[in-house]
VOGU-3710 file (C-alpha; in Angstrom, 3 decimals, decimal comma):
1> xxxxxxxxxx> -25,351/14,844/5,901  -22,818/13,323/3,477  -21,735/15,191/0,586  -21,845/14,412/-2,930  -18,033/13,359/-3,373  -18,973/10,654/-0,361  -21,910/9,389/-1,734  -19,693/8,621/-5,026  -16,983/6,800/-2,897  -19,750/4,499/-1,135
11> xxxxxxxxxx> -21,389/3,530/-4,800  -17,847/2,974/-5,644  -17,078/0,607/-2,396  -20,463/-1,255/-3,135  -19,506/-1,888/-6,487  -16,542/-3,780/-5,121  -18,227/-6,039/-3,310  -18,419/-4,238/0,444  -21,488/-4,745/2,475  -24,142/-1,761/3,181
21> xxxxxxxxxx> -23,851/-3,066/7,042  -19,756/-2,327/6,814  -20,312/0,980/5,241  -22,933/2,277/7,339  -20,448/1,241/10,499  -17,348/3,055/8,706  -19,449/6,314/7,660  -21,285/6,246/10,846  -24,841/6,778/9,283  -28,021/4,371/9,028
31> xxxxxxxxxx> -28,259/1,580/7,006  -30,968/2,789/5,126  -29,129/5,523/3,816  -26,449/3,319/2,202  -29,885/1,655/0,682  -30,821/4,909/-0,199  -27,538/5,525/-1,942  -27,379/2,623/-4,108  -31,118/2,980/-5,409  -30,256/6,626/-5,944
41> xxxxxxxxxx> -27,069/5,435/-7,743  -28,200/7,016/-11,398  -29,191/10,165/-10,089  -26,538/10,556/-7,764  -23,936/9,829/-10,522  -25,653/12,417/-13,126  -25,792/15,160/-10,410  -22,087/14,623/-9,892  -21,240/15,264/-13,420  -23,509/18,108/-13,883
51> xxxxxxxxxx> -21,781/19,464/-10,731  -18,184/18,815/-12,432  -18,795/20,456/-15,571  -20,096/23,870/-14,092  -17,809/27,192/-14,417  -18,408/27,581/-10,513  -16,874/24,650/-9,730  -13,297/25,105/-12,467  -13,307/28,656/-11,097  -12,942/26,687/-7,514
61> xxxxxxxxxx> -10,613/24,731/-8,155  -8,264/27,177/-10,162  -8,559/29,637/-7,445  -7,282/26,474/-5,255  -4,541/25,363/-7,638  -3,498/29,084/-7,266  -3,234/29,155/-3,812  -1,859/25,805/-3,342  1,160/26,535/-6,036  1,988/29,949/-4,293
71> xxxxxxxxxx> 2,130/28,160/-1,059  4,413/25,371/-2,242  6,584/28,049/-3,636  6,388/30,171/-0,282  7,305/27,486/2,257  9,772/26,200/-0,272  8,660/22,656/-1,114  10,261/20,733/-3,926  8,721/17,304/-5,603  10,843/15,558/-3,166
81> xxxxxxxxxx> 9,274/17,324/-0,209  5,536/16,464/-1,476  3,490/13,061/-0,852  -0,161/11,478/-1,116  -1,545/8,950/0,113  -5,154/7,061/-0,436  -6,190/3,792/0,692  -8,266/1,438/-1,677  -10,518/-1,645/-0,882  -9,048/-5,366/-2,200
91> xxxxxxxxxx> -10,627/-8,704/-2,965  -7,581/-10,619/-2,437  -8,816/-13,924/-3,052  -10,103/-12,770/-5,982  -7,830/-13,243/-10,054  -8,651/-10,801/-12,432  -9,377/-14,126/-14,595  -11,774/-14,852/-12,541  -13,374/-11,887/-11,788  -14,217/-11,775/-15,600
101> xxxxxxxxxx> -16,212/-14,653/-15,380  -19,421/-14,734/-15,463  -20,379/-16,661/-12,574  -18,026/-14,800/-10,486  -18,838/-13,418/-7,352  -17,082/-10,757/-4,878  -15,134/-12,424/-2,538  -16,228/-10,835/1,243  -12,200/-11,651/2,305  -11,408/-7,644/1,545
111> xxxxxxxxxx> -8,493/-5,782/3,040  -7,721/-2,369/2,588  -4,058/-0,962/1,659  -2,651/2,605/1,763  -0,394/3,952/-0,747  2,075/6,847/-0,253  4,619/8,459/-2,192  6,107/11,714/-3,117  5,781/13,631/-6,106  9,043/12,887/-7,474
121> xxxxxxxxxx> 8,474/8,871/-7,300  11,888/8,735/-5,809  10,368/7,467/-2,473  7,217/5,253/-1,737  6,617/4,201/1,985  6,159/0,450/2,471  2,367/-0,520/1,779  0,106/0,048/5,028  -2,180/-3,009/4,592  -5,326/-3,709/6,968
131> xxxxxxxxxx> -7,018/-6,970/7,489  -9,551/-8,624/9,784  -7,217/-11,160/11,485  -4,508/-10,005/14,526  -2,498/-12,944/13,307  -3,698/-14,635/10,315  -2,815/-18,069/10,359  -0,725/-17,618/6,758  1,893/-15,793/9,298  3,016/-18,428/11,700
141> xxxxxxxxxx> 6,589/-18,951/10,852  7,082/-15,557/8,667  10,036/-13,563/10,259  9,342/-10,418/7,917  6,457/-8,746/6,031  6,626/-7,033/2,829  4,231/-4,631/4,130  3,278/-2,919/7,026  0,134/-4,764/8,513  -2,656/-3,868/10,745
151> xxxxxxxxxx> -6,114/-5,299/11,853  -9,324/-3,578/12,286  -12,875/-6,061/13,098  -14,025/-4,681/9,707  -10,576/-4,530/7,743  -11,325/-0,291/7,585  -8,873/2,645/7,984  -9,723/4,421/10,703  -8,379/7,802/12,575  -6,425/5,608/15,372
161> xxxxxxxxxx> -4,677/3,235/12,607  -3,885/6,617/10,935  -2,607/8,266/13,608  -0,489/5,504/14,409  0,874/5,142/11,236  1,249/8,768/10,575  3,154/9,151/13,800  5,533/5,911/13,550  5,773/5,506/10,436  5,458/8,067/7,858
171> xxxxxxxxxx> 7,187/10,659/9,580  10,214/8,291/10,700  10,648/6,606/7,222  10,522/9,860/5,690  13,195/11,891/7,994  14,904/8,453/7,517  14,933/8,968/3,625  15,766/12,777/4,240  18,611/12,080/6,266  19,888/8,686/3,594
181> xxxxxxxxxx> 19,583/11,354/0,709  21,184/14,528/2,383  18,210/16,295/2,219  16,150/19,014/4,997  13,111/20,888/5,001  9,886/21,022/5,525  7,452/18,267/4,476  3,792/18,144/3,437  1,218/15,647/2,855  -1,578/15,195/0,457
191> xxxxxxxxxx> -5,275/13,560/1,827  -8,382/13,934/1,254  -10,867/14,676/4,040  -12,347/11,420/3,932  -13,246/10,427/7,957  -11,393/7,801/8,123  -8,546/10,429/8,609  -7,562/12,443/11,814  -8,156/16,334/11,737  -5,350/18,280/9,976
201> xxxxxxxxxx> -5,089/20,531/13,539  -4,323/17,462/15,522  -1,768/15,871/12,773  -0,342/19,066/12,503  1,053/19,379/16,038  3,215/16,164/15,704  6,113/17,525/14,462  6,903/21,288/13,046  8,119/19,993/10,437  5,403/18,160/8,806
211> xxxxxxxxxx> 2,397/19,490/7,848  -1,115/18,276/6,578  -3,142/19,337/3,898  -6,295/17,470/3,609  -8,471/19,572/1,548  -6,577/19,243/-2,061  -8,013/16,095/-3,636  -11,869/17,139/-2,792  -10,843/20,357/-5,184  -9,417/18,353/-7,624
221> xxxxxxxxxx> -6,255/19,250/-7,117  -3,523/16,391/-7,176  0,521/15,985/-6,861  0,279/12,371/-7,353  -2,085/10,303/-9,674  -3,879/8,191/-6,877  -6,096/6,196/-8,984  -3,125/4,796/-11,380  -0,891/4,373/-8,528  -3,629/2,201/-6,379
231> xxxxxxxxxx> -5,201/0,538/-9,935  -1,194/-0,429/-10,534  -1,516/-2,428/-6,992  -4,842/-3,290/-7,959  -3,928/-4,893/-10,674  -0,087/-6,459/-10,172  1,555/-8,928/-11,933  1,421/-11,959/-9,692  5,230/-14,188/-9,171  4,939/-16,433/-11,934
241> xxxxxxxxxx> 5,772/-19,734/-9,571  1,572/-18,154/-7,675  -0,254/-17,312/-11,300  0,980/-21,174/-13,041  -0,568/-22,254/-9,797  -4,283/-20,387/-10,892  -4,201/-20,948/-14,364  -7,032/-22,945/-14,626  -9,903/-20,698/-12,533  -12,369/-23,950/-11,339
251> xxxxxxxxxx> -9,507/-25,035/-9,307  -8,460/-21,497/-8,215  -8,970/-21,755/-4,392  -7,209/-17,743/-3,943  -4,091/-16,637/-2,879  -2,715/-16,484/0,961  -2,638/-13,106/2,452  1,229/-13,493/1,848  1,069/-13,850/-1,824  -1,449/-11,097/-2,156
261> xxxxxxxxx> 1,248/-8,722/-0,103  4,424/-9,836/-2,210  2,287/-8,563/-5,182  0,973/-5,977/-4,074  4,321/-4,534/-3,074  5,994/-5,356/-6,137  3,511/-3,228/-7,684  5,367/-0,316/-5,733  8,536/-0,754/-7,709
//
């Protein structure tokens, strides 16, 4: 049975643009209850804000904040110490010019990209971007990436890419940036439970030294600002040589996956 919080981030995915057949495969439930979602969108939505403004629910997430701060303060974590990550759905072929227009339509080429950073802002892991294609054509001849880049048959996180990118990549960049800064300790890192992500028991035993919390963002409970970090990708400044290209949006044909990454990870800095 999904829980409220889901049912918000699938009416927020189909307002994007993504299918009820792609969402029903990533959530592993029936079709019909994505249908049943989006019909129920209004009451859905007006449950969820009851549910937000009731004392049981502050008193919840207080008690959390409590516990989370005295734990921080007991392991001896600093800013530095703490990231979060969240991935978000993108319509790369889509300008926000044109998506204004009223004739517009949601492009279906969507990839999804990770964000992660500390709390201090002083570090930001390269963007974890996943796409349909092994080797997209827009590739051949590209020695580097600006991002790290993955494919999945439906462009989706799932617990193997997250594993995989949890084990070889976050924790190496980040002892890497440790090491570069003179820093030690113990690190932790921010999720929420969505299950797309591996179990915090089986991320836990990677390394000693690095542990998962997955539980803080469902409580309301943030280090990081997720939503203005991923809107800021979202919504990046395109080079100036790729947006002259667009300006006029009846011949805007979309950007190549390599374009959308260079803006993307500008965004990051």
């Amino acid at each position: 049975m999904l829980n409220i919080e889901t049912k918000i981030e699938i009416i927020e995915k189909l307002e994007k643009g993504e299918s009820g057949s792609s969402l029903a495969q990533f959530y592993n439930v029936n079709k019909s209850t994505i249908g049943d979602i989006k019909r129920k969108k209004e009451n859905i939505l007006s449950n969820a804000s009851n549910m937000d403004s009731t004392d049981g629910k502050k008193t919840r997430k207080k008690k959390f904040k409590e516990i989370f701060l005295n734990m921080i303060k007991r392991e001896g974590y600093t800013k530095n110490d703490v990231y979060n990550a969240d991935e978000t759905g993108i319509n790369w072929k889509a300008s926000r010019q044109e998506s204004s227009t009223p004739s517009y339509k949601v492009s279906k080429d969507r990839i999804t990209a990770m964000v992660c950073a500390n709390a201090s802002g002083d570090h930001a892991l390269p963007l974890l971007v996943i796409g349909t294609a092994i080797k997209p054509r827009c590739f051949k001849n590209v020695n580097q990436l600006p991002v790290k880049y993955k494919a999945q048959k439906s462009a989706w996180m799932n617990s193997k890419l997250f594993y995989e990118w949890y084990c070889n990549e976050f924790i190496p960049k980040v002892k890497q940036e440790q090491e570069y800064k003179g820093r030690k300790g113990k690190v932790l890192l921010l999720l929420d439970n969505a299950p797309s992500h591996p179990s915090a028991e089986k991320l836990n035993i990677v390394d000693p030294n690095f542990k998962l919390e997955n539980n803080a963002n469902d409580l309301g409970f943030e280090i990081l600002n997720d939503d203005e970090i991923v809107e800021a990708v979202k919504e990046s400044e395109l080079p100036s040589e790729i947006e002259n290209e667009y300006e006029d949006v009846k011949n805007y044909t979309g950007l190549t996956l390599i374009e959308a990454f260079t803006a993307m990870e500008s965004a990051m800095h």
